[in-house]
C-alpha positions in Angstrom: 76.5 -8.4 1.0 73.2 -6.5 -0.6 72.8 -7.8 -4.4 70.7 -5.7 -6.8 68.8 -8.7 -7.1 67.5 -8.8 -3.6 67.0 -4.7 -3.2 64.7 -5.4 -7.0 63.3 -8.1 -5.2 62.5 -6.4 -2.0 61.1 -3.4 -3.9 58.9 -5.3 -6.0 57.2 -6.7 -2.4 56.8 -3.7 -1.0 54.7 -2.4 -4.1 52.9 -5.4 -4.1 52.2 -4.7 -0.2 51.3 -1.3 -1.1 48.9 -2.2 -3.7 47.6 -5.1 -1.7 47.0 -2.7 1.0 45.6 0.0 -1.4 43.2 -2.3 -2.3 42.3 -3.5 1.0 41.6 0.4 2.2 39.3 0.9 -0.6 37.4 -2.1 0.7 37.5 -0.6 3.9 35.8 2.5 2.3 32.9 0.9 0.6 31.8 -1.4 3.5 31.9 1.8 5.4 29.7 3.2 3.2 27.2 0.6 3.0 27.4 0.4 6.3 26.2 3.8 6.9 23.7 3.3 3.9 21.7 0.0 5.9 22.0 2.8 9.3 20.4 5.2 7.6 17.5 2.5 6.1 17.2 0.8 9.4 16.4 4.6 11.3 13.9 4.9 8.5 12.4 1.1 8.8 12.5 1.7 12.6 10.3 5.0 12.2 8.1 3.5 9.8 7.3 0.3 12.0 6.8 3.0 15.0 4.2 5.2 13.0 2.2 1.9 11.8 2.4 0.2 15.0 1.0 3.9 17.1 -1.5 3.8 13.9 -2.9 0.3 14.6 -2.9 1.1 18.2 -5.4 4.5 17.6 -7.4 2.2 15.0 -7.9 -0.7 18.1 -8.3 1.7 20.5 -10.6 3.7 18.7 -14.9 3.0 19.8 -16.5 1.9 16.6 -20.4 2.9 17.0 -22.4 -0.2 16.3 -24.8 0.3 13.4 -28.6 0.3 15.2 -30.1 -3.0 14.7 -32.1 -3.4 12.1 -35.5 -4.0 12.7 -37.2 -6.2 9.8 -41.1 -6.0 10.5 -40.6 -2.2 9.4 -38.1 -2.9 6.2 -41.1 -5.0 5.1 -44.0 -4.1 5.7 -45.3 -1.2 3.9 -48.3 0.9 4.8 -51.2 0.4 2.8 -52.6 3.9 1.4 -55.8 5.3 2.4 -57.0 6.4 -0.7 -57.7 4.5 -3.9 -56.0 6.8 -5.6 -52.8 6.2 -4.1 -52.7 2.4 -5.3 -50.8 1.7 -8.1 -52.7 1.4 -11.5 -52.3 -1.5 -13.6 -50.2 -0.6 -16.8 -52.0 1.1 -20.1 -51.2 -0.8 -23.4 -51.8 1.5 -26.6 -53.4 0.1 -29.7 -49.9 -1.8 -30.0 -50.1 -4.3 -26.7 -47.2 -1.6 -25.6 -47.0 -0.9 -22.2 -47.4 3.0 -21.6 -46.1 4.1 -18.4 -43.6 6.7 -17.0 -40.9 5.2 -19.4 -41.5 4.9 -23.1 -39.3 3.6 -25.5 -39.1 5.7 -28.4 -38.1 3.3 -31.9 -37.3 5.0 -34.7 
Protein backbone atom coordinates (compact mmCIF):
# COMPACT_ATOMS: atom_id res chain seq x y z
CA UNK A 1 0.00 0.00 0.00
CA UNK A 2 1.13 3.76 -1.23
CA UNK A 3 1.50 6.02 2.09
CA UNK A 4 1.39 9.81 1.67
CA UNK A 5 4.69 9.67 3.08
CA UNK A 6 6.35 7.85 0.33
CA UNK A 7 4.23 9.73 -2.81
CA UNK A 8 5.78 13.27 -0.51
CA UNK A 9 8.84 11.56 -0.48
CA UNK A 10 9.03 10.52 -4.12
CA UNK A 11 7.84 13.95 -5.22
CA UNK A 12 10.40 15.77 -3.35
CA UNK A 13 13.21 13.50 -5.53
CA UNK A 14 11.88 14.16 -8.50
CA UNK A 15 12.11 18.02 -7.96
CA UNK A 16 15.38 17.61 -6.64
CA UNK A 17 16.17 15.57 -10.04
CA UNK A 18 14.62 18.31 -11.87
CA UNK A 19 16.50 20.98 -10.33
CA UNK A 20 19.65 18.94 -10.39
CA UNK A 21 19.13 18.47 -14.01
CA UNK A 22 18.12 22.18 -14.53
CA UNK A 23 21.21 23.04 -13.27
CA UNK A 24 23.24 20.63 -15.11
CA UNK A 25 21.57 21.95 -18.59
CA UNK A 26 22.58 25.36 -17.83
CA UNK A 27 26.04 24.10 -17.48
CA UNK A 28 25.73 22.46 -20.63
CA UNK A 29 24.76 25.95 -22.08
CA UNK A 30 27.65 27.97 -20.86
CA UNK A 31 30.45 25.45 -21.79
CA UNK A 32 28.77 25.55 -25.12
CA UNK A 33 29.16 28.97 -25.30
CA UNK A 34 32.71 29.23 -24.32
CA UNK A 35 33.26 26.66 -26.41
CA UNK A 36 32.17 28.51 -29.40
CA UNK A 37 33.83 31.68 -27.89
CA UNK A 38 37.77 29.79 -27.89
CA UNK A 39 36.39 28.53 -31.93
CA UNK A 40 35.83 31.76 -32.79
CA UNK A 41 39.49 33.10 -31.15
CA UNK A 42 41.37 30.17 -32.42
CA UNK A 43 40.02 30.96 -36.41
CA UNK A 44 41.22 34.45 -35.57
CA UNK A 45 44.76 33.32 -33.85
CA UNK A 46 45.03 30.85 -36.78
CA UNK A 47 44.56 33.82 -39.33
CA UNK A 48 46.74 35.99 -37.60
CA UNK A 49 49.68 33.43 -37.30
CA UNK A 50 49.01 32.84 -41.31
CA UNK A 51 49.32 36.68 -42.18
CA UNK A 52 52.56 37.04 -39.97
CA UNK A 53 54.11 33.85 -41.08
CA UNK A 54 53.31 34.87 -45.35
CA UNK A 55 54.69 38.39 -43.92
CA UNK A 56 58.05 37.03 -42.65
CA UNK A 57 58.19 34.85 -45.68
CA UNK A 58 57.87 38.20 -48.26
CA UNK A 59 60.38 40.08 -45.77
CA UNK A 60 63.13 36.79 -46.14
CA UNK A 61 62.38 36.43 -49.46
CA UNK A 62 62.59 39.87 -50.41
CA UNK A 63 66.51 41.09 -52.17
CA UNK A 64 67.86 43.66 -49.82
CA UNK A 65 70.28 45.92 -52.11
CA UNK A 66 73.56 46.05 -50.40
CA UNK A 67 74.64 49.65 -49.52
CA UNK A 68 77.83 50.40 -52.09
CA UNK A 69 80.95 50.01 -50.16
CA UNK A 70 82.24 52.77 -48.86
CA UNK A 71 85.39 53.89 -50.01
CA UNK A 72 87.50 55.87 -47.23
CA UNK A 73 90.48 57.51 -49.17
CA UNK A 74 87.58 59.78 -50.70
CA UNK A 75 85.54 60.36 -47.22
CA UNK A 76 88.95 61.83 -46.12
CA UNK A 77 90.68 63.32 -48.19
CA UNK A 78 89.60 66.65 -49.22
CA UNK A 79 90.72 68.60 -52.23
CA UNK A 80 92.90 71.31 -51.53
CA UNK A 81 91.59 74.71 -53.26
CA UNK A 82 93.33 76.37 -56.04
CA UNK A 83 93.04 79.77 -55.04
CA UNK A 84 94.23 81.43 -51.88
CA UNK A 85 91.09 82.83 -51.55
CA UNK A 86 89.33 79.73 -51.08
CA UNK A 87 91.42 78.79 -47.83
CA UNK A 88 89.78 79.45 -44.76
CA UNK A 89 90.91 82.73 -42.92
CA UNK A 90 91.99 82.63 -39.54
CA UNK A 91 89.27 84.17 -37.11
CA UNK A 92 88.99 88.21 -36.58
CA UNK A 93 88.89 89.26 -32.82
CA UNK A 94 87.37 92.89 -32.30
CA UNK A 95 88.93 95.25 -29.86
CA UNK A 96 87.41 92.76 -27.15
CA UNK A 97 89.70 89.36 -27.96
CA UNK A 98 86.02 88.24 -29.40
CA UNK A 99 86.00 86.06 -32.09
CA UNK A 100 83.99 87.67 -35.13
CA UNK A 101 82.89 85.25 -37.63
CA UNK A 102 79.67 84.12 -39.31
CA UNK A 103 78.06 83.71 -35.80
CA UNK A 104 78.01 86.51 -33.24
CA UNK A 105 76.70 86.40 -30.02
CA UNK A 106 74.79 89.29 -29.28
CA UNK A 107 74.83 90.11 -25.01
CA UNK A 108 72.62 92.46 -23.87
Amino acid sequence: MVTVTSVDTLRNAVAAAERKVQQDQTRVDQDASRLQGSRVQLAKDQEQLSTRQQESRHAGSATATAPAPVQLDKAIAKPVPASADALPRAPQLNAQGQTVGRLINVIV
